[in-house]
Structures are given as C-alpha cells and as structure tokens.
C-alpha positions, 0 to 999 in steps of 0.5 A: 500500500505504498502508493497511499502514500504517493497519494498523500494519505497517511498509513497506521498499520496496527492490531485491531484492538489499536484501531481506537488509539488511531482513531483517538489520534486522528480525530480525538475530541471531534466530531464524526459521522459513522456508518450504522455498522460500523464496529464500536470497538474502534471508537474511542472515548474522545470521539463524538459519534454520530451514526448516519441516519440519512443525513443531510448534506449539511448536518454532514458537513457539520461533522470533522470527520468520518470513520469507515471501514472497506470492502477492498483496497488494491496495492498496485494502485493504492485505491481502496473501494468503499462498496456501501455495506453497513459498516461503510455507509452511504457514498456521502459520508465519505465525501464530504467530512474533512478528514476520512479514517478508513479501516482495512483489514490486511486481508482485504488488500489485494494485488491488482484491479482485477483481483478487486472487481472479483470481490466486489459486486458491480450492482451496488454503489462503488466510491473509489478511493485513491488519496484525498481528494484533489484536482488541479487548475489548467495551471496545474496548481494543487487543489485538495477537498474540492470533490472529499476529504482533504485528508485521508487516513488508511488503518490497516489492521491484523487480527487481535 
C-alpha cells in the first residue's frame, strides 16, 4: 500500500484492538459521522459519534470527520473501494467530512484491479478511493477537498 502514500494519505498499520488509539489520534475530541455498522470497538472515548441516519448534506458537513471501514483496497494502485455495506455507509459520508479514517483489514488488500472487481459486486454503489481528494487548475496548481476529504487516513489492521 505504498502508493497511499504517493497519494498523500497517511498509513497506521496496527492490531485491531489499536484501531481506537488511531482513531483517538486522528480525530480525538471531534466530531464524526459513522456508518450504522460500523464496529464500536474502534471508537474511542474522545470521539463524538454520530451514526448516519440519512443525513443531510449539511448536518454532514457539520461533522470533522468520518470513520469507515472497506470492502477492498488494491496495492498496485493504492485505491481502496468503499462498496456501501453497513459498516461503510452511504457514498456521502465519505465525501464530504474533512478528514476520512478508513479501516482495512490486511486481508482485504489485494494485488491488482482485477483481483478487486472479483470481490466486489458491480450492482451496488462503488466510491473509489485513491488519496484525498484533489484536482488541479489548467495551471496545474494543487487543489485538495474540492470533490472529499482533504485528508485521508488508511488503518490497516491484523487480527487481535
């Protein structure tokens, strides 16, 4: 998963039962936005959480961040794809906070694209994600958080 970081993402690797200590890292004493089945255990204390109850784009936007977790992230490309399951959410939850903590289990890591679209379904609602968002003008001036979050942060876990 290096390219993420080629892609200004920041990578925590960690045990699962180290996922709140990230999260606390990251986004201790904000606000956040959470998929309904999102796993509790990866929240700490210090997060005030709000589960996504089909929100408006607005009350999201009110929130710091995000917390998800994925269905499949790619090495080769450093892309991971959210493909809105329960513990991922609605594709607005991850676009529109600031800050995206994303949770990937190391078995969730595969090589190539196609070794991804095998283990995604191509009728549900795919967000591709490489990096945090940006874009760049026609005098190829950097722009980020113009289409998601600014900031992207990649847990990826082992098992406890």
């Amino acid at each position: 998963m290096r390219r993420l970081t080629d892609y200004r993402a920041t990578v925590h690797r960690c045990a699962d039962n180290e996922v709140a200590q990230v999260v606390d890292q990251v986004l201790g004493g904000r606000r956040v936005v959470i998929p309904s089945g999102l796993p509790r255990h990866w929240l700490p204390a210090t997060v005030a959480a709000t589960a996504d109850e089909n929100h408006a784009a607005e009350q999201i936007d009110d929130m710091d961040g995000v917390v998800t977790a994925a269905a499949v992230a790619i090495a080769e490309t450093g892309t991971i794809i959210l493909d809105a399951a329960p513990d991922q959410g609605r594709r607005v939850i991850s676009l529109v906070p600031d800050v995206h903590v994303c949770v990937l289990r190391v078995d969730q890591v595969v090589a190539t694209v196609p070794d991804a679209l095998a283990r995604v379904d191509p009728h549900r609602p795919l967000t591709w994600i490489s990096g945090p968002s940006a874009t760049s003008d026609i005098e190829l001036n950097r722009v980020e958080g113009v289409h998601g979050p600014r900031n992207l942060h990649v847990v990826i876990t082992t098992y406890p």
